[in-house]
C-alpha positions in Angstrom: -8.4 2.8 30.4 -6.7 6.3 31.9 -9.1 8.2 33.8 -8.7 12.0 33.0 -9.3 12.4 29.3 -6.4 15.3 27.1 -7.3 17.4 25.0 -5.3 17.1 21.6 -3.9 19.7 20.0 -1.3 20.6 17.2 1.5 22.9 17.6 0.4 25.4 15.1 3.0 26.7 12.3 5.9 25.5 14.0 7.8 22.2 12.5 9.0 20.8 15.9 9.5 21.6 19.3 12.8 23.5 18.7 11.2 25.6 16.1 9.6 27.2 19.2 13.0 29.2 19.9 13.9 30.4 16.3 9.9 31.0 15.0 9.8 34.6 15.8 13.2 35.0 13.8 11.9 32.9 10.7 9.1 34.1 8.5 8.9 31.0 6.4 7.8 28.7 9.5 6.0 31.7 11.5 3.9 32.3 8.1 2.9 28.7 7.8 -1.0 27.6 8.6 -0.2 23.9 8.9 -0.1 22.1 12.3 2.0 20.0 13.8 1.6 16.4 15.8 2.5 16.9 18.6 3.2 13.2 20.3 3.9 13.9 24.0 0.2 15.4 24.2 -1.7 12.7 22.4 -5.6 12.6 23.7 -7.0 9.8 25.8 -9.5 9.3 23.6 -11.8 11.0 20.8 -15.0 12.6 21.8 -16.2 12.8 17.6 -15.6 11.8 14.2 -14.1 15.3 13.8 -11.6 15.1 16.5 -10.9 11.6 15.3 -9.8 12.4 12.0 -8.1 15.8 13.2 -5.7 13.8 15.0 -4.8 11.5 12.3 -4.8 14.3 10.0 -1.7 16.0 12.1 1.4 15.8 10.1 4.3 15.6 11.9 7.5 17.5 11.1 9.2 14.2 9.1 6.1 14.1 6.7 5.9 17.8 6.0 9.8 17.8 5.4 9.7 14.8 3.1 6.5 16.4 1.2 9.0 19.8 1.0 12.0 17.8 -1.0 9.6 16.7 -3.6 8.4 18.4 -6.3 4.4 18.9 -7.6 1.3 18.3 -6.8 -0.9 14.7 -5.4 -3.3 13.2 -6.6 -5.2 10.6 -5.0 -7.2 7.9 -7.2 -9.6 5.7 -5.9 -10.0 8.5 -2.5 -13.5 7.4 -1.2 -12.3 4.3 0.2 -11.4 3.7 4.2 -8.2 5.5 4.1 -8.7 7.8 1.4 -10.3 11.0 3.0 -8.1 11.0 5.5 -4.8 10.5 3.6 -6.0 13.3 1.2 -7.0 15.7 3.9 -3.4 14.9 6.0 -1.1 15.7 2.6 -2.9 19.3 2.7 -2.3 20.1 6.1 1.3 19.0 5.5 1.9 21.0 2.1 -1.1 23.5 1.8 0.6 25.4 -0.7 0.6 22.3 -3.2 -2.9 21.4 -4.7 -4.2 18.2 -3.7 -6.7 16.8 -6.0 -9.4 13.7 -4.7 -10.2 11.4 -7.8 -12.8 8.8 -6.9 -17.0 7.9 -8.7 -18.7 9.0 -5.3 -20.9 6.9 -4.9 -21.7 8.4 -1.1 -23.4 11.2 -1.0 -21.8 13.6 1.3 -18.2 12.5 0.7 -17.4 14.6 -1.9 -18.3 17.6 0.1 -16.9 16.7 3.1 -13.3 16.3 0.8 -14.2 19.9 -0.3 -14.4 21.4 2.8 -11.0 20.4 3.5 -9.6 22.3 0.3 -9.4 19.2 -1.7 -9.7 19.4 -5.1 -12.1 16.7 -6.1 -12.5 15.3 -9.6 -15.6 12.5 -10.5 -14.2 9.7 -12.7 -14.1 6.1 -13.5 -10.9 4.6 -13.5 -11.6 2.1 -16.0 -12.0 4.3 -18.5 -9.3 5.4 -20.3 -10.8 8.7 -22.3 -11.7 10.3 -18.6 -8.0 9.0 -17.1 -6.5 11.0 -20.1 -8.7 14.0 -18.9 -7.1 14.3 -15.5 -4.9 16.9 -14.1 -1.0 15.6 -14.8 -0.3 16.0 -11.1 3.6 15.0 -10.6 2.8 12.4 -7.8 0.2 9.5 -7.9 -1.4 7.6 -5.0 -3.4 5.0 -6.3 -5.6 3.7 -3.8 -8.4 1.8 -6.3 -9.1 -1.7 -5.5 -11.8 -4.3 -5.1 -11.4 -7.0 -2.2 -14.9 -7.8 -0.9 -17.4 -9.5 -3.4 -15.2 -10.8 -4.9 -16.6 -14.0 -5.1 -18.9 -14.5 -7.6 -17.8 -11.3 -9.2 -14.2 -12.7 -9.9 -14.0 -10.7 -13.8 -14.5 -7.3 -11.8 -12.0 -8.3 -9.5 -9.4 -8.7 -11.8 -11.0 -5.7 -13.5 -10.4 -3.1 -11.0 -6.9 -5.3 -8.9 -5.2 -5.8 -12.9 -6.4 -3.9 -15.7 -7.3 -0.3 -14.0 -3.3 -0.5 -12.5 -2.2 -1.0 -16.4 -4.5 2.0 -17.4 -2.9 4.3 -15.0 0.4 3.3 -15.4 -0.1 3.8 -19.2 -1.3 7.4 -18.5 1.1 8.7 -16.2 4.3 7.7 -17.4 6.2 10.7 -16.0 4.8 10.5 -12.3 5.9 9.0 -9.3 3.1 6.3 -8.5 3.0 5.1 -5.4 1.0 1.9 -5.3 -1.4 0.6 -2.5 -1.1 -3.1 -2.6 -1.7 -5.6 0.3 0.0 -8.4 2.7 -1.9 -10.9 1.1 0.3 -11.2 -2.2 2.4 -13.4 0.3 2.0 -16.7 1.3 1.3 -17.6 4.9 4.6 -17.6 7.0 5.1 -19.6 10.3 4.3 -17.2 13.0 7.5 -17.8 14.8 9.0 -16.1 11.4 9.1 -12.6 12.3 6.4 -12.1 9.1 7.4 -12.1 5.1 10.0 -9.7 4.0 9.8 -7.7 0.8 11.8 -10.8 -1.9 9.3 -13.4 -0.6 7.8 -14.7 -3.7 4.1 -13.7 -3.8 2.0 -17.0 -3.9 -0.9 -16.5 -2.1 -4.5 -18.2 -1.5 -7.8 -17.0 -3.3 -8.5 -15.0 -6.5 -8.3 -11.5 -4.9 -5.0 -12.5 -3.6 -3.4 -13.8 -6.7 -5.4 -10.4 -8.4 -3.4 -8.2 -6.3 -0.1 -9.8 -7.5 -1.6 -9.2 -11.1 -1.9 -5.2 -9.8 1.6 -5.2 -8.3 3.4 -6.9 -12.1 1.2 -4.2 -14.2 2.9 -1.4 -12.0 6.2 -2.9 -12.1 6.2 -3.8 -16.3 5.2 -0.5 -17.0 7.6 1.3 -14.4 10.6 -0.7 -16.5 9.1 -0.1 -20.1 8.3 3.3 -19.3 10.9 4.4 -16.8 8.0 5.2 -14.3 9.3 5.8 -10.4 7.4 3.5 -7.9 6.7 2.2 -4.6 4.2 -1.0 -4.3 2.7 -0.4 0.0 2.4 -3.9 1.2 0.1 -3.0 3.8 -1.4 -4.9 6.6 -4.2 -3.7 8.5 -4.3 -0.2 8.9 -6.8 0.8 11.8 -8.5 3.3 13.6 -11.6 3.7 16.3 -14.1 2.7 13.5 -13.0 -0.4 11.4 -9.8 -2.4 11.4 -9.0 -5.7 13.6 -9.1 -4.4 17.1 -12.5 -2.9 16.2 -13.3 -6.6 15.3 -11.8 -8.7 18.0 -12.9 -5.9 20.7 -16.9 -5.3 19.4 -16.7 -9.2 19.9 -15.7 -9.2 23.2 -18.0 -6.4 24.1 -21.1 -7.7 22.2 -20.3 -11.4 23.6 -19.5 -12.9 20.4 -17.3 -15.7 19.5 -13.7 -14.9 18.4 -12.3 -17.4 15.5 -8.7 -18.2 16.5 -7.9 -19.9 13.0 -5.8 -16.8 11.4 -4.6 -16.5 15.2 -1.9 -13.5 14.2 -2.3 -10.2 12.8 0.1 -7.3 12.3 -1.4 -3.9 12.8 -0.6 0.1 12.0 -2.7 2.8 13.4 -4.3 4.5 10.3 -2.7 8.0 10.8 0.9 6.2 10.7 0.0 4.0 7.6 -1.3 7.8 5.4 2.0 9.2 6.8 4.3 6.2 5.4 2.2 6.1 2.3 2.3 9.7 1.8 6.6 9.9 2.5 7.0 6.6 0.0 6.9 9.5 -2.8 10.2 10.1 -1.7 11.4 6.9 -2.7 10.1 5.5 -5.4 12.3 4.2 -8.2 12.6 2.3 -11.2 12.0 -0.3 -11.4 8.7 -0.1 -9.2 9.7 -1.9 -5.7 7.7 -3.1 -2.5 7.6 -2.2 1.0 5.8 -3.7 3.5 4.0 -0.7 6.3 2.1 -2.0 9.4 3.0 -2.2 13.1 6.3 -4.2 14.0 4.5 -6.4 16.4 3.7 -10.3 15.6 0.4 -10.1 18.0 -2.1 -12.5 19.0 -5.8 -12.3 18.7 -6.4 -14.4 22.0 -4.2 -11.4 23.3 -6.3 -8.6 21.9 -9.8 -10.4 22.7 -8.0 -10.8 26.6 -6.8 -7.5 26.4 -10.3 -6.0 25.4 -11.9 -8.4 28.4 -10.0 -6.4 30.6 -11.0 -3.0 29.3 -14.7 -4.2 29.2 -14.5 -6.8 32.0 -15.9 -9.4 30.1 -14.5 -12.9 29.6 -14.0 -13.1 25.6 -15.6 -16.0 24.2 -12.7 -17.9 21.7 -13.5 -20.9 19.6 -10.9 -22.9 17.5 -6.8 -23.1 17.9 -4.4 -21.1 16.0 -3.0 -21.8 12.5 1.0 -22.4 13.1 1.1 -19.7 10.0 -0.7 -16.3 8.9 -0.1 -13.7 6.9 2.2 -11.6 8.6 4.5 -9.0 7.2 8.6 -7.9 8.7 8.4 -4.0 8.5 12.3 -3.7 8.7 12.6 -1.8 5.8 10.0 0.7 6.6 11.1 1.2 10.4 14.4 2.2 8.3 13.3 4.4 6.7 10.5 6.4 8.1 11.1 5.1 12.2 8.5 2.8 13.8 4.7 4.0 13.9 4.5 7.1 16.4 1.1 5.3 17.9 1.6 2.3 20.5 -0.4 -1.1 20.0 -1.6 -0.2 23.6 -2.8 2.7 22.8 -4.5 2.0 19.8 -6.2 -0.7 22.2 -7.3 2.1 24.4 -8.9 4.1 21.9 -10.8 1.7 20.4 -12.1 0.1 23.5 -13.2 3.7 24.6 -14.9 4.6 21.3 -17.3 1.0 21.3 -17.5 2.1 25.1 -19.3 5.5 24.0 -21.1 3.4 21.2 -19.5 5.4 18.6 -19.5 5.5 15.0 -18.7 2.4 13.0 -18.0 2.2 9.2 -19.6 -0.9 8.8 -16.7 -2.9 7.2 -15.5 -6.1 8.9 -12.1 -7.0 8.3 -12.9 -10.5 8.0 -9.1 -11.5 9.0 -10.0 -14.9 10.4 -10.5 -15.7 6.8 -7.8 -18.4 5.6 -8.7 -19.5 2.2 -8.6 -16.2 0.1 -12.3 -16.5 -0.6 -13.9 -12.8 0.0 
C-alpha cells in the first residue's frame, strides 16, 4: 500500500478540467453547486464513512452531461439497499436542480434521515402494494432497485414475490417512464472461464430459485415495456464493491482473519461501487423499447487465488485456500457498457488497495457476505 495518504477533493462547479479557462466567462457552470470527480487526485485511502461515500458520490462530467440531455425527475424504488443511498445521494450532486425522490419501507432507523440530509426526497412505501405505488410522485425516470436474494431459501413464495410480481406492479404503474431495471449476472448460466464471460443474447438459464426469479423480474419488465411501450434498460450487474461489503472485502477479511478461502466459484468480475451508480444512473439515457440488457461490472476475468495472494501481500499473511477451481463461473463480457459509458474510472488495483487499508484500520463493515463461492443457486 502507498505510503503518504491524498486528500480527495472535487473540483467544485466546474464540469472538467478545461472548464477551468472559460468558468469566469460562463455563469451557467460558475453558478453551479455540484462537484466534480476529479480522477488524477483520487485519495489513497478513506479515513470515514463520510469521506467514503463523498468520493463515490463525485459525479464526473459524463454523468452530469448525460443527466442534463434527459428530461424529469428520479426516483429511486427499493433505495435502502447496499447501493441505494449512495446512487440516490450521487444523481443529486450531478443534477441538484432536479428533485430526487428515495422510495423504500425503512426498516433502519437512521437511514431515512441520513437520505434527508442529503436533499433527498424520501417517501415510505411498500412496493407490493399497488394502492401506495399509485400514490407516488410520477417522476419521468425510474430506478428500481427492489429485490430479495438472501433467504431465499425456505422463503421461496417471497422470493418470487418481491424478484416477479413487485417488477409487474411497477411496470403496470409507470407506463410513461423510463425504468431502468437492476437485475443481476446470475440470470446466465455458468460460462467456461476461458470465455471472456456471457454477453448480453446468452439465453438466461441459471441455477437456483432466486436465479431463475430474477429471469421472471427481467420478462415482467420486458412484456410490459412491449405491451405498454415503456423505455427500458435491464443492469446485469456483477459485483459492485466498495471498502465495506463486496468480494474483495470477502476474500481480503479472509486472508487477514486467517480464514479459509473456497476456490470452487474460482472467478469473479468486479465494478467499484461509485462506477456501477454512475453506469446505472447514465442507462436512463438509453433505454428503449422493447426493454433490453446490459451487462455493468469491471472488464477483468479475475481470480480469487489472485485476490486472496494479492491481499497476503498487503497483510503479509499467507492466505489459506481450500478446493480447485470450477472450469466455469458466472462471469459477465462488459463490451457493450465499456462502449458506451468507457471502462470503470477506478482500477482493480486500487480497489484492492482500499479495501486492504480500510480492514487494516478495522473499519466499518455492513455485515453482508457476498457468498460468491456459492455454485448451486441456493441462498
Amino acid at each position: 500500500m502507498s505510503g503518504g495518504r491524498i486528500t480527495f477533493r472535487c473540483f467544485s462547479q466546474v464540469h472538467d478540467a478545461n472548464d477551468f479557462d472559460k468558468a469566469s466567462n460562463n455563469t451557467a457552470v460558475n453558478t453551479r453547486m455540484d462537484d466534480v470527480l476529479n480522477i488524477s487526485a483520487i485519495p489513497d485511502s478513506f479515513a470515514s464513512v463520510n469521506e467514503l461515500e463523498d468520493f463515490m458520490t463525485c459525479p464526473s462530467s459524463d454523468l452530469i452531461r448525460d443527466l442534463e440531455s434527459i428530461d424529469g425527475d428520479i426516483m429511486l424504488l427499493g433505495v435502502g439497499g447496499k447501493m441505494g443511498p449512495t446512487l440516490a445521494r450521487l444523481a443529486k450532486r450531478a443534477v441538484p436542480d432536479r428533485t430526487i425522490f428515495g422510495v423504500a419501507r425503512f426498516s433502519e432507523p437512521d437511514l431515512r434521515q441520513k437520505l434527508e440530509d442529503w436533499n433527498i426526497t424520501t417517501i415510505k412505501a411498500d412496493l407490493l402494494d399497488s394502492q401506495e405505488l399509485r400514490k407516488l410522485p410520477r417522476a419521468k425516470n425510474i430506478i428500481f432497485m427492489a429485490g430479495r436474494k438472501f433467504g431465499s431459501s425456505g422463503a421461496e413464495d417471497l422470493t418470487w414475490a418481491m424478484n416477479v410480481h413487485c417488477p409487474a406492479l411497477v411496470a403496470q404503474a409507470f407506463p410513461d417512464q423510463r425504468i431502468v431495471s437492476l437485475s443481476t449476472a446470475c440470470v446466465y448460466p455458468f460460462v467456461p472461464v476461458t470465455s471472456g464471460g456471457a454477453v448480453e443474447d446468452l439465453p438466461p438459464n441459471p441455477p437456483g430459485e432466486y436465479a431463475q426469479s430474477c429471469v421472471g423480474r427481467e420478462r415482467m419488465f420486458q412484456y410490459f415495456s412491449n405491451q405498454l411501450g415503456t423505455p427500458g434498460c435491464l443492469i446485469r450487474l456483477s459485483y459492485a464493491i466498495d471498502t465495506r461489503y463486496g468480494v474483495l472485502f470477502d476474500v481480503g477479511k479472509a486472508v487477514f482473519e486467517g480464514q479459509p478461502i473456497d476456490l470452487g466459484m474460482g472467478h469473479v468480475n468486479v465494478i467499484w461501487q461509485g462506477d456501477a451508480n454512475a453506469q446505472i444512473l447514465r442507462a436512463l439515457k438509453h433505454c428503449r423499447v422493447p426493454a433490453w440488457p446490459l451487462n455493468v461490472s469491471g472488464p477483468e476475468t479475475t481470480s480469487i487465488r489472485w485476490l486472496a495472494a494479492e491481499f497476503g501481500k498487503r497483510f503479509s499473511i499467507d492466505p489459506k485456500l481450500v478446493g480447485q477451481e470450477a472450469e466455469s463461473a458466472w462471469l459477465i463480457n462488459t463490451d457493450k457498457a465499456v462502449k458506451l459509458f468507457g471502462k470503470p474510472l477506478i482500477s482493480l488495483p486500487q480497489m484492492i488497495d482500499w479495501v486492504a487499508d480500510w480492514i487494516s484500520q478495522g473499519g466499518e463493515t455492513l455485515n453482508k457476505p457476498t457468498n460468491f463461492e456459492v455454485r448451486d443457486g441456493a441462498y
